[in-house]
CHARMM internal coordinates of N, CA and C (Angstrom, degrees):
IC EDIT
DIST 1 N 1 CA 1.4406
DIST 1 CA 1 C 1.5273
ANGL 1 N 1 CA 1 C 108.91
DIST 1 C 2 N 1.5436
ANGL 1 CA 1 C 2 N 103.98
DIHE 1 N 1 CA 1 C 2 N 121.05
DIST 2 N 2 CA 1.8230
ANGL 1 C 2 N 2 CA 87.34
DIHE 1 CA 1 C 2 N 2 CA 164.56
DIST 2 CA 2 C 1.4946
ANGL 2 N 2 CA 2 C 110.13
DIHE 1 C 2 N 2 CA 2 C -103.28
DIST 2 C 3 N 1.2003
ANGL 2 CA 2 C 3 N 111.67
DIHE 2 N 2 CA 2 C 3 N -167.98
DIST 3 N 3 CA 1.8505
ANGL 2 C 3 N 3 CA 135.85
DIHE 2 CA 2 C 3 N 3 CA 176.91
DIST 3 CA 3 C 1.4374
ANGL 3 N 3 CA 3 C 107.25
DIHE 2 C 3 N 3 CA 3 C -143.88
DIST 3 C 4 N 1.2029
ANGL 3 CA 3 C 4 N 118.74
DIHE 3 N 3 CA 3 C 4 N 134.55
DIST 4 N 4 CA 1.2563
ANGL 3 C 4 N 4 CA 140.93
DIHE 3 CA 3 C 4 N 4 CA 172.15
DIST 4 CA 4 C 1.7023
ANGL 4 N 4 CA 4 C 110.70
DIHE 3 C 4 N 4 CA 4 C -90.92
DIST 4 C 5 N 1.3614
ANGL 4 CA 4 C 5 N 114.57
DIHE 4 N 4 CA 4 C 5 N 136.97
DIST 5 N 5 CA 1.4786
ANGL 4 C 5 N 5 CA 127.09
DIHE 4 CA 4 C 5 N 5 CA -160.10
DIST 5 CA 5 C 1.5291
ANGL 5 N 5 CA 5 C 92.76
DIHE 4 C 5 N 5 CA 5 C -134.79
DIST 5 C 6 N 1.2874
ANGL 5 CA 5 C 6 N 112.67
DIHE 5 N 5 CA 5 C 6 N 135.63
DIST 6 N 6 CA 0.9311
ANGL 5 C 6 N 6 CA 143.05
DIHE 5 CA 5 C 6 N 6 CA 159.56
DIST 6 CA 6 C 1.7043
ANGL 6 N 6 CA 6 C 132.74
DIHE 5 C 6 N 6 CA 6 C -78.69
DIST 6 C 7 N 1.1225
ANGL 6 CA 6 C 7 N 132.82
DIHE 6 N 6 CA 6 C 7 N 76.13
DIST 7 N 7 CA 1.1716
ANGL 6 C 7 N 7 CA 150.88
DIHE 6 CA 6 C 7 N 7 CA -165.38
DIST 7 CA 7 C 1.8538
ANGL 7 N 7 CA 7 C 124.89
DIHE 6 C 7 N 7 CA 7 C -88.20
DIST 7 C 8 N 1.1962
ANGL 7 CA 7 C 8 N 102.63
DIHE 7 N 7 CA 7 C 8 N 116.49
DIST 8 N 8 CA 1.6612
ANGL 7 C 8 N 8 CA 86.13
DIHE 7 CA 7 C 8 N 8 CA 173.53
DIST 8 CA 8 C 1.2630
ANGL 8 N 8 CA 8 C 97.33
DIHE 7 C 8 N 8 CA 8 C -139.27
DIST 8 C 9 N 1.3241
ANGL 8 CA 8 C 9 N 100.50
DIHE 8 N 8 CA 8 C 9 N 148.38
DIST 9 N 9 CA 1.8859
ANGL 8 C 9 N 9 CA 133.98
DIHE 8 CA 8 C 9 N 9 CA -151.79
DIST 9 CA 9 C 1.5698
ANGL 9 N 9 CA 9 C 77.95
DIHE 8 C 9 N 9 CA 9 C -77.00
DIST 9 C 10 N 1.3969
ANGL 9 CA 9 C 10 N 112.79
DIHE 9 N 9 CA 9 C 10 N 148.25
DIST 10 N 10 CA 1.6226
ANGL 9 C 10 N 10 CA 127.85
DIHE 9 CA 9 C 10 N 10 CA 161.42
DIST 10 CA 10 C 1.8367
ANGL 10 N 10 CA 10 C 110.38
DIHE 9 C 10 N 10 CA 10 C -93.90
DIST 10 C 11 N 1.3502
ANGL 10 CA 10 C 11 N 102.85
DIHE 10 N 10 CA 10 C 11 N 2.62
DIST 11 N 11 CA 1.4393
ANGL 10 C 11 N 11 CA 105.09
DIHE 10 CA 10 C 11 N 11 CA -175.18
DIST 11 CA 11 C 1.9110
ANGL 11 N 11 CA 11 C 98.21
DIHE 10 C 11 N 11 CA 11 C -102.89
DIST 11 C 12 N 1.6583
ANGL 11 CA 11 C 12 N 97.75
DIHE 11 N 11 CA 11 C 12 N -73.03
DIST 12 N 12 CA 1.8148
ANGL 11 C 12 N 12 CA 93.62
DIHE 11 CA 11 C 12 N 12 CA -158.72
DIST 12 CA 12 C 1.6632
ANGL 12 N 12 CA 12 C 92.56
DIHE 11 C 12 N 12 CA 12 C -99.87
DIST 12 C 13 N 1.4902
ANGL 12 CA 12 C 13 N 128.86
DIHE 12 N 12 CA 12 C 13 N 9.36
DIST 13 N 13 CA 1.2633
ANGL 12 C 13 N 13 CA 121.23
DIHE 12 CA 12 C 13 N 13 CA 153.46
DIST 13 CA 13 C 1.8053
ANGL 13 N 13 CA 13 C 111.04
DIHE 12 C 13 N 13 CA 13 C 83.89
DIST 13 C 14 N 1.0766
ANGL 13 CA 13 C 14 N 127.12
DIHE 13 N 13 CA 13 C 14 N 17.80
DIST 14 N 14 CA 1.3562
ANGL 13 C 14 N 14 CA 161.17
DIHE 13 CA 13 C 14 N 14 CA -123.60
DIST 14 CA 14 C 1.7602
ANGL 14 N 14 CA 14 C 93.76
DIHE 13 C 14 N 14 CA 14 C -133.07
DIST 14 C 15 N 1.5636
ANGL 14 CA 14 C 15 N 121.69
DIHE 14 N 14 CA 14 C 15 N 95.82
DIST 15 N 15 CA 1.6609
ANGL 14 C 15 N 15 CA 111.73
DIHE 14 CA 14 C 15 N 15 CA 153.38
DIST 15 CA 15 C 0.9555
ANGL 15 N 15 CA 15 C 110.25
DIHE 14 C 15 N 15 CA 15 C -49.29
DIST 15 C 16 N 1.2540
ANGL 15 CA 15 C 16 N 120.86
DIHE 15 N 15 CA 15 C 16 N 143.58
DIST 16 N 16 CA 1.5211
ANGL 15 C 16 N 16 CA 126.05
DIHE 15 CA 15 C 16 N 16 CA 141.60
DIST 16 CA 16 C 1.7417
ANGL 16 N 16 CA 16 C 113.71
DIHE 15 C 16 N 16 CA 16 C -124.96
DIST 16 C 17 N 1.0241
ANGL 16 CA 16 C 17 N 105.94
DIHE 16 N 16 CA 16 C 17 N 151.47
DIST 17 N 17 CA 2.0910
ANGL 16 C 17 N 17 CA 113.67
DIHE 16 CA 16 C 17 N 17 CA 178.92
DIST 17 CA 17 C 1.2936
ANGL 17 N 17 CA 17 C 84.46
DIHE 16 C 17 N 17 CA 17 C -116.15
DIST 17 C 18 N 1.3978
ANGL 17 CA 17 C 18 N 101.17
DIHE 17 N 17 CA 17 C 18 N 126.02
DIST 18 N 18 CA 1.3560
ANGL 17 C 18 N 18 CA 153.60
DIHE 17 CA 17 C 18 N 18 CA 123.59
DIST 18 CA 18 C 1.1657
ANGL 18 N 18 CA 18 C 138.41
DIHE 17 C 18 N 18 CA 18 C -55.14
DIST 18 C 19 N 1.4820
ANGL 18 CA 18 C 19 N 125.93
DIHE 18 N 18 CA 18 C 19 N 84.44
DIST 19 N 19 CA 1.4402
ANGL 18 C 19 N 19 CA 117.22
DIHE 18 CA 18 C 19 N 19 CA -160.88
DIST 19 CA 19 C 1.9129
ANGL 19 N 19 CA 19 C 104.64
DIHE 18 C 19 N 19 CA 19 C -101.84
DIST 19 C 20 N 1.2971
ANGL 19 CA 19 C 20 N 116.05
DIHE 19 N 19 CA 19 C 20 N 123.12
DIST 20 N 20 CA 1.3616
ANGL 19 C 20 N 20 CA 128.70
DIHE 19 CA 19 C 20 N 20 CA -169.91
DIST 20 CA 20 C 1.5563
ANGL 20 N 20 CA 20 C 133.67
DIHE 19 C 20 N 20 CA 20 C -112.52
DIST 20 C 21 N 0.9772
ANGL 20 CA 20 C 21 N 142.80
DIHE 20 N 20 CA 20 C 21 N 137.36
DIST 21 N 21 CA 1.6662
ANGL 20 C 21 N 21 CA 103.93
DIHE 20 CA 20 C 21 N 21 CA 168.87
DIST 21 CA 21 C 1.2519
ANGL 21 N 21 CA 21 C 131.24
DIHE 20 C 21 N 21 CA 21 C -89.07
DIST 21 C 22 N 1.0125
ANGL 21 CA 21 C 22 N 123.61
DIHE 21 N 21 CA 21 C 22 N 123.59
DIST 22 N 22 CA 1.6360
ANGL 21 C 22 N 22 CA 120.09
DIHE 21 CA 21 C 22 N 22 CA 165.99
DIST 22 CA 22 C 1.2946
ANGL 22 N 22 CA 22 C 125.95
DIHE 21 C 22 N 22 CA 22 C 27.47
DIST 22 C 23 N 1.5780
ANGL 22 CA 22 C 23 N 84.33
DIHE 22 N 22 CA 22 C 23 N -92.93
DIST 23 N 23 CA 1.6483
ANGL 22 C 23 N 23 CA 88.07
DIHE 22 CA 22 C 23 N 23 CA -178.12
DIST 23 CA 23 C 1.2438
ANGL 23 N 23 CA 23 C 138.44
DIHE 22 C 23 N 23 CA 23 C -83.18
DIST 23 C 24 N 1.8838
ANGL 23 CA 23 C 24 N 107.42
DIHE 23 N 23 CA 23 C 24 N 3.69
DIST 24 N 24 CA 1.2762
ANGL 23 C 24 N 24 CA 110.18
DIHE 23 CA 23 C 24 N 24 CA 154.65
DIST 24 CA 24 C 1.1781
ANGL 24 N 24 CA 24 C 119.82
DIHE 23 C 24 N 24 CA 24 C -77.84
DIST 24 C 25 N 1.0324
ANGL 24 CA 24 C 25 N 116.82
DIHE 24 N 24 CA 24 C 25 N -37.77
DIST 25 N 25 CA 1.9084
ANGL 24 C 25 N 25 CA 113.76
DIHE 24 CA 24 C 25 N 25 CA 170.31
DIST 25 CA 25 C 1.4171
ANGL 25 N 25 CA 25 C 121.04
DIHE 24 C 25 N 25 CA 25 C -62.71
DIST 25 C 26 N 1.5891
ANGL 25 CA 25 C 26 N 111.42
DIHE 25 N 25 CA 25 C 26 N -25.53
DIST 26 N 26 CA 1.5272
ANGL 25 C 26 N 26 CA 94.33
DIHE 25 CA 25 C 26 N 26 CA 178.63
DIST 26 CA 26 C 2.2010
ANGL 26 N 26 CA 26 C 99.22
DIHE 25 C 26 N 26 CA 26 C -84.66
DIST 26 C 27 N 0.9423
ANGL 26 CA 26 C 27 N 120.38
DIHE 26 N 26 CA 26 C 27 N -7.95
DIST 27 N 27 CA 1.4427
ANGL 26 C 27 N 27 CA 112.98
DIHE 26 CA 26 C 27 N 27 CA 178.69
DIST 27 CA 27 C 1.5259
ANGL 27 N 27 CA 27 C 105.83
DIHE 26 C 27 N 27 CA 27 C -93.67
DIST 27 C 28 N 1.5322
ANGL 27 CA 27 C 28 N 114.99
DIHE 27 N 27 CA 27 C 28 N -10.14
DIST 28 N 28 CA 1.2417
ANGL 27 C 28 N 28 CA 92.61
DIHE 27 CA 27 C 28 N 28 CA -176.12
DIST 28 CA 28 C 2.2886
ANGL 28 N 28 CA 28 C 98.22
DIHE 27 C 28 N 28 CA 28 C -103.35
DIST 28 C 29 N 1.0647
ANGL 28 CA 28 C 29 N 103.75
DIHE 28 N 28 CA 28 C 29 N 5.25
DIST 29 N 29 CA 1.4484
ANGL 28 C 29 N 29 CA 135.60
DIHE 28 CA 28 C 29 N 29 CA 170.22
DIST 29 CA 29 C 1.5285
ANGL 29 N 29 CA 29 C 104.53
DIHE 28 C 29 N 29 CA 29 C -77.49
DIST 29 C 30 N 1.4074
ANGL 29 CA 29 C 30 N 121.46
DIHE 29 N 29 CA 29 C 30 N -35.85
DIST 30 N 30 CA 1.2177
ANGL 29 C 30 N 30 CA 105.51
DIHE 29 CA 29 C 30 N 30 CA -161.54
DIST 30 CA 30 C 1.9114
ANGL 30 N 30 CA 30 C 93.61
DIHE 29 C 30 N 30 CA 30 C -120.78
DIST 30 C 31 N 1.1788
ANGL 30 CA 30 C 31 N 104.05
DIHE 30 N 30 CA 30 C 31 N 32.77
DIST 31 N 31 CA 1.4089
ANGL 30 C 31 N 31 CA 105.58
DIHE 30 CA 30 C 31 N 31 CA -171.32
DIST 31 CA 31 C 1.3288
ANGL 31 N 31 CA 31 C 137.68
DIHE 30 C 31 N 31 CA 31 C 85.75
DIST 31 C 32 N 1.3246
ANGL 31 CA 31 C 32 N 121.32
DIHE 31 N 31 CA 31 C 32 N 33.96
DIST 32 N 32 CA 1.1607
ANGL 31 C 32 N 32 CA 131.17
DIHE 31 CA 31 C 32 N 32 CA -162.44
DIST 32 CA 32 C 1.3689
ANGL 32 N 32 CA 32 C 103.81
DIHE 31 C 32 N 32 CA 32 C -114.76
DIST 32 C 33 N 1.4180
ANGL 32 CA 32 C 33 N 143.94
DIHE 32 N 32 CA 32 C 33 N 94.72
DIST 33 N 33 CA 1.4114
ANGL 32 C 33 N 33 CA 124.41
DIHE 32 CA 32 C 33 N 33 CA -173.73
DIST 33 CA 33 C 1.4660
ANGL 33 N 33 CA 33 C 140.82
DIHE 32 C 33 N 33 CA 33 C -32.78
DIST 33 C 34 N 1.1835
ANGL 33 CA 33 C 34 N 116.91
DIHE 33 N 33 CA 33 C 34 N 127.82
DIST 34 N 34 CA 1.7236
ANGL 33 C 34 N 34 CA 100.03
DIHE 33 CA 33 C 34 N 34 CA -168.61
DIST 34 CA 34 C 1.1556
ANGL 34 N 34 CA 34 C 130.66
DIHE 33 C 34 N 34 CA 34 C -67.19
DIST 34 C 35 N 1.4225
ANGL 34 CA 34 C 35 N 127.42
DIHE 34 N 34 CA 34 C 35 N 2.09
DIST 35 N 35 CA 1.3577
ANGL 34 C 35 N 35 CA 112.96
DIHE 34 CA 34 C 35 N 35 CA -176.31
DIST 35 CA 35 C 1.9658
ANGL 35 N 35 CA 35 C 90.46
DIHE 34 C 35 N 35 CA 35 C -90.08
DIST 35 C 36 N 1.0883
ANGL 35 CA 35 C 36 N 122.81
DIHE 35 N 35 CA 35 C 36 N -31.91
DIST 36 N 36 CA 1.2647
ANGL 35 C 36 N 36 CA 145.06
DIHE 35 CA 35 C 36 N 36 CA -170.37
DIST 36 CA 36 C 1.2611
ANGL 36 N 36 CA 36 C 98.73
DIHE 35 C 36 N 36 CA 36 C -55.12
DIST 36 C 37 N 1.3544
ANGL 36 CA 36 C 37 N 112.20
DIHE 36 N 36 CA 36 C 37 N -59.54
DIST 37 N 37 CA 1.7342
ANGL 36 C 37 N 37 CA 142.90
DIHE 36 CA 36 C 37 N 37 CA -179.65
DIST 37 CA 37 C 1.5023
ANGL 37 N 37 CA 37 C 101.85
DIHE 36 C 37 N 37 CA 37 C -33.22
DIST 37 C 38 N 1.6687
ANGL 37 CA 37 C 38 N 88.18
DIHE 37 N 37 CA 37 C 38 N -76.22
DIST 38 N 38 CA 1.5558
ANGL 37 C 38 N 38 CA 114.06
DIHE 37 CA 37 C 38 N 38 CA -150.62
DIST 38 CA 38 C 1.7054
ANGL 38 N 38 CA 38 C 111.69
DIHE 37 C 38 N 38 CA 38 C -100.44
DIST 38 C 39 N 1.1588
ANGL 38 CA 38 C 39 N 130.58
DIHE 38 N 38 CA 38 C 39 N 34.57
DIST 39 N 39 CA 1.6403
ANGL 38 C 39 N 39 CA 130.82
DIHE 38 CA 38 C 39 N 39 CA -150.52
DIST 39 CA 39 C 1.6299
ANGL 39 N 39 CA 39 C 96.30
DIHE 38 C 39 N 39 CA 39 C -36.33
DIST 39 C 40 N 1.1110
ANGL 39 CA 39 C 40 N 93.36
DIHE 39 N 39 CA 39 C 40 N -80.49
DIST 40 N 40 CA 1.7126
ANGL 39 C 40 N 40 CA 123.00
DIHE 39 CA 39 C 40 N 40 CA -162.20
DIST 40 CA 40 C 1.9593
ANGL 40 N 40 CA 40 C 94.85
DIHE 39 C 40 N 40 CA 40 C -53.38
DIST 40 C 41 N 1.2362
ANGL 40 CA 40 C 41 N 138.69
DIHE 40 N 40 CA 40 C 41 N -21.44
DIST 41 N 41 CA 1.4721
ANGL 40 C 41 N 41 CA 133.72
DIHE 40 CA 40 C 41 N 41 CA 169.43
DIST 41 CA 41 C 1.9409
ANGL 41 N 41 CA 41 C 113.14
DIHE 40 C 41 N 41 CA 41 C -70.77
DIST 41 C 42 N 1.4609
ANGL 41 CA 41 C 42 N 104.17
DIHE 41 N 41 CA 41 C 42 N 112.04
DIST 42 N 42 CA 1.6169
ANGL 41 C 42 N 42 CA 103.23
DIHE 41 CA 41 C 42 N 42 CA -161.76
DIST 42 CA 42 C 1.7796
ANGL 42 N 42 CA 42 C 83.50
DIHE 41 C 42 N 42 CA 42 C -52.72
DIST 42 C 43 N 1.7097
ANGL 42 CA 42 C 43 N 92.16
DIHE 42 N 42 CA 42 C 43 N 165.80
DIST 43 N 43 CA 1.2527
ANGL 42 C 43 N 43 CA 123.79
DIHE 42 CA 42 C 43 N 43 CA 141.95
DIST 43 CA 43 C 1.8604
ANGL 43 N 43 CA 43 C 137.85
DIHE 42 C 43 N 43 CA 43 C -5.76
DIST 43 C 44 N 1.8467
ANGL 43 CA 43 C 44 N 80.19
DIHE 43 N 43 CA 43 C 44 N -64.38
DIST 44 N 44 CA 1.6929
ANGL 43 C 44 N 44 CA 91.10
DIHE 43 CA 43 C 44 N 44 CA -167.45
DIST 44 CA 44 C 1.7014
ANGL 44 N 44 CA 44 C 87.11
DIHE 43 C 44 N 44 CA 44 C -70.30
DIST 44 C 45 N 1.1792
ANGL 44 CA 44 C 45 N 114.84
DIHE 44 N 44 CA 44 C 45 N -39.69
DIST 45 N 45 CA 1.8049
ANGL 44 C 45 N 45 CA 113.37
DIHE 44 CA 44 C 45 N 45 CA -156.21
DIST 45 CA 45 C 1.5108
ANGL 45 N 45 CA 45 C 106.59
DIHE 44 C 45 N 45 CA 45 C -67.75
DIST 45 C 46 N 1.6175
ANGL 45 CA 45 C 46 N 109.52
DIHE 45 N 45 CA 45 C 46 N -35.77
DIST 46 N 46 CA 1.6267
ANGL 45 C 46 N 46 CA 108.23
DIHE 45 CA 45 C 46 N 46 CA -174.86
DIST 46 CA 46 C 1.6018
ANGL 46 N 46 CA 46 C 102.54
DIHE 45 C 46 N 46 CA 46 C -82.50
DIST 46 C 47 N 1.7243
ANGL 46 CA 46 C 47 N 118.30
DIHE 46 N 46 CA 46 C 47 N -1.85
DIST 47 N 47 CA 1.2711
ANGL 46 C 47 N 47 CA 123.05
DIHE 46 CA 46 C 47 N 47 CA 156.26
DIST 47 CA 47 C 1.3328
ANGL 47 N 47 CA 47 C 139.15
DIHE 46 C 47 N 47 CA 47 C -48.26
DIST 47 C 48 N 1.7680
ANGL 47 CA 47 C 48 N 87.50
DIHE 47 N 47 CA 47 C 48 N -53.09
DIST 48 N 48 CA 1.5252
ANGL 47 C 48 N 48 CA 106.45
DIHE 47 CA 47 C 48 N 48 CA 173.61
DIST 48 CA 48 C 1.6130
ANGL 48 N 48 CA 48 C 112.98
DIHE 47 C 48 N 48 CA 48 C -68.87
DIST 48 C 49 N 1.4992
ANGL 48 CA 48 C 49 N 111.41
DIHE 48 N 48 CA 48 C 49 N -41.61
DIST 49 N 49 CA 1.2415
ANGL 48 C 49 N 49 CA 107.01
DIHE 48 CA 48 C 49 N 49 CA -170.63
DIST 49 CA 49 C 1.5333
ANGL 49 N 49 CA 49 C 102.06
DIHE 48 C 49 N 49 CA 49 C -55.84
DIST 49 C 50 N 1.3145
ANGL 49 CA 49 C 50 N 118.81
DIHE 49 N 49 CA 49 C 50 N -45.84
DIST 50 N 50 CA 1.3195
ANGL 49 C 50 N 50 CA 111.80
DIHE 49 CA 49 C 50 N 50 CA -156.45
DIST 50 CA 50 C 1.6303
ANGL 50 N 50 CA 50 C 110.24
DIHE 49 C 50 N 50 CA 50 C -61.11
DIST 50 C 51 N 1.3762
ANGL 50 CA 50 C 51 N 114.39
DIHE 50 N 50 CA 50 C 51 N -62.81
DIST 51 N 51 CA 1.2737
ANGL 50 C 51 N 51 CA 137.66
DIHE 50 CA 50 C 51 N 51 CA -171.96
DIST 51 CA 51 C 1.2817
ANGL 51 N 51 CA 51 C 130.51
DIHE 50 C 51 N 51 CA 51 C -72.75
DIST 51 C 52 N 1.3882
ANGL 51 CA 51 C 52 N 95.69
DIHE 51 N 51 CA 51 C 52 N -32.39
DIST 52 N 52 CA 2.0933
ANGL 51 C 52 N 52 CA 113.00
DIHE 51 CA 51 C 52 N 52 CA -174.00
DIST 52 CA 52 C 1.8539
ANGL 52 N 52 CA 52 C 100.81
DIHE 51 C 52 N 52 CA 52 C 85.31
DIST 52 C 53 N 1.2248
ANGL 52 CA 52 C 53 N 109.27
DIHE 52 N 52 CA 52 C 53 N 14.38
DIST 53 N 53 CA 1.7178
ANGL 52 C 53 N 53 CA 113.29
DIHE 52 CA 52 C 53 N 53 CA -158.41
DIST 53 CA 53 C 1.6746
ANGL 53 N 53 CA 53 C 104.11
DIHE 52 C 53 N 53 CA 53 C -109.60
DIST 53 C 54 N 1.1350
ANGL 53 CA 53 C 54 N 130.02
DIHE 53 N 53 CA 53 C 54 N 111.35
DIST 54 N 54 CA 1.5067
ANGL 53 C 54 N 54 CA 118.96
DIHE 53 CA 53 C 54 N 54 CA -140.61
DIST 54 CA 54 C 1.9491
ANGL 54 N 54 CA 54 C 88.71
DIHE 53 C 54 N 54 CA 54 C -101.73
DIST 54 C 55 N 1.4483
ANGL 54 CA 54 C 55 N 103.00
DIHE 54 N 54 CA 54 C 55 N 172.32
DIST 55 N 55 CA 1.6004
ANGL 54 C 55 N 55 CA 90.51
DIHE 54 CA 54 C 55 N 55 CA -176.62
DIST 55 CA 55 C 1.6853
ANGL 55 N 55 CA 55 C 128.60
DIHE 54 C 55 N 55 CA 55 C -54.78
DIST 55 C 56 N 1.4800
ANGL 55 CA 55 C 56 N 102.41
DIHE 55 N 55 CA 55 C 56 N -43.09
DIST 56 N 56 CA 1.9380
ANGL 55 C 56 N 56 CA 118.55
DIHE 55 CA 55 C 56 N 56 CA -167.47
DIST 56 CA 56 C 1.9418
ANGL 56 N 56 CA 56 C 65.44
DIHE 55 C 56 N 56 CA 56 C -60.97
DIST 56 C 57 N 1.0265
ANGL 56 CA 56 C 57 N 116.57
DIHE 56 N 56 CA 56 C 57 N -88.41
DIST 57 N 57 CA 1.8969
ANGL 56 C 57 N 57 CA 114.23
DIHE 56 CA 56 C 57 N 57 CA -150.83
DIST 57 CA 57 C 1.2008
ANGL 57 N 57 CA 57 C 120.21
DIHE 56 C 57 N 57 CA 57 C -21.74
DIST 57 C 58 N 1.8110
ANGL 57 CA 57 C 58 N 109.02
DIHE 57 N 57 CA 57 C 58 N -37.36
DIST 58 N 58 CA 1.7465
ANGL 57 C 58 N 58 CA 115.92
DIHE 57 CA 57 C 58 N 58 CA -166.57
DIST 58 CA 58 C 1.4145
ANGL 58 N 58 CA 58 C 88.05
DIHE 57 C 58 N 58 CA 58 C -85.54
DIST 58 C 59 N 1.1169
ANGL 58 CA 58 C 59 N 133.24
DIHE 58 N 58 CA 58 C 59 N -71.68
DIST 59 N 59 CA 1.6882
ANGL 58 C 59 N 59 CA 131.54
DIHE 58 CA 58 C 59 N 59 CA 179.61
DIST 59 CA 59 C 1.5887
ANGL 59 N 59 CA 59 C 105.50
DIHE 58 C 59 N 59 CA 59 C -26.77
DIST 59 C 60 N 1.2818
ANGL 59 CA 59 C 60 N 120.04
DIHE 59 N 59 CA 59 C 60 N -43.03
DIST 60 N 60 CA 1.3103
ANGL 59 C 60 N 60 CA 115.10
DIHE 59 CA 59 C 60 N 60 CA -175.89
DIST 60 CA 60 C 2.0439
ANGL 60 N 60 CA 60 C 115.83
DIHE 59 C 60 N 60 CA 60 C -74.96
DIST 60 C 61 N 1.2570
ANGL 60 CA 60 C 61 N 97.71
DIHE 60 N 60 CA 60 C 61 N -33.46
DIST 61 N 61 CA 1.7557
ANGL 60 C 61 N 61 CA 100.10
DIHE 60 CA 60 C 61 N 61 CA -168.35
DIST 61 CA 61 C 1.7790
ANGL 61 N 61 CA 61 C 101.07
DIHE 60 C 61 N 61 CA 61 C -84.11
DIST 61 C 62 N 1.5658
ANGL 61 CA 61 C 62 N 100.91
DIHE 61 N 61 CA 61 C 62 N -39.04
DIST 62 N 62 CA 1.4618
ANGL 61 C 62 N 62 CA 98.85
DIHE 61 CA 61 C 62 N 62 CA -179.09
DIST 62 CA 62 C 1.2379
ANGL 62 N 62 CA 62 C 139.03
DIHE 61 C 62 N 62 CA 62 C -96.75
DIST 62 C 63 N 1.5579
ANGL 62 CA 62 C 63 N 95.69
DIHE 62 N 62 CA 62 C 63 N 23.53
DIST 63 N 63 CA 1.3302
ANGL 62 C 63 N 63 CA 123.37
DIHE 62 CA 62 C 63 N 63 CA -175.03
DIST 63 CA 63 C 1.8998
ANGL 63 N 63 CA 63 C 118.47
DIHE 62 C 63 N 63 CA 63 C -43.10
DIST 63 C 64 N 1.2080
ANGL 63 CA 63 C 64 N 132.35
DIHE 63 N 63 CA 63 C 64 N 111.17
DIST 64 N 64 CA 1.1665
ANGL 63 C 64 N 64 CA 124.08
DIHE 63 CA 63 C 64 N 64 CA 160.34
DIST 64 CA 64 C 1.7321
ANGL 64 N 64 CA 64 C 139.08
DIHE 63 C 64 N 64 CA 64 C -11.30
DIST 64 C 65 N 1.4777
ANGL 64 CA 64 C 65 N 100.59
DIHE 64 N 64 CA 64 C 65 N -43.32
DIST 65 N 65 CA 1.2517
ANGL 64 C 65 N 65 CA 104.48
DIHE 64 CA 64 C 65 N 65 CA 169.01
DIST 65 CA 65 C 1.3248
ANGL 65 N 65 CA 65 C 141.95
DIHE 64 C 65 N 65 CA 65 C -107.23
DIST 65 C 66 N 1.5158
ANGL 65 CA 65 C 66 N 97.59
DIHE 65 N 65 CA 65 C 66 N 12.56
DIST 66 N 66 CA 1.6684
ANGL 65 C 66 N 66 CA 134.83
DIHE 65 CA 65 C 66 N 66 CA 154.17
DIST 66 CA 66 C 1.8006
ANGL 66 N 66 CA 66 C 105.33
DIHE 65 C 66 N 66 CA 66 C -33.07
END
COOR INIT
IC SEED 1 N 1 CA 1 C
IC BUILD
């Protein structure tokens, strides 16, 4: 079963849904690391979860030529 999460960027202020499964979110909820958690959830999404920082935002702040 998954659940859809509702996310908004702390940068451009922007929801985004996040669709997850269950029971990776409740292990990565109860301390379970997220990539561990969440395999199959890309990158940018276990991004947002982590940070509130959505992909265009992180591409933008951690830009290389910063």
């Amino acid at each position: 079963m998954d659940i859809e999460l509702k996310i908004m960027c702390n940068n451009c202020k922007v929801v985004h849904t996040v669709t997850v499964p269950k029971k990776g979110y409740v292990e990565w909820m109860t301390g379970t690391v997220i990539q561990k958690a969440m395999p199959n959830v890309s990158a940018i999404d276990r991004e947002l979860l982590i940070s509130n920082i959505c992909g265009k935002c992180f591409g933008e702040i951690f830009r290389k030529d910063n």
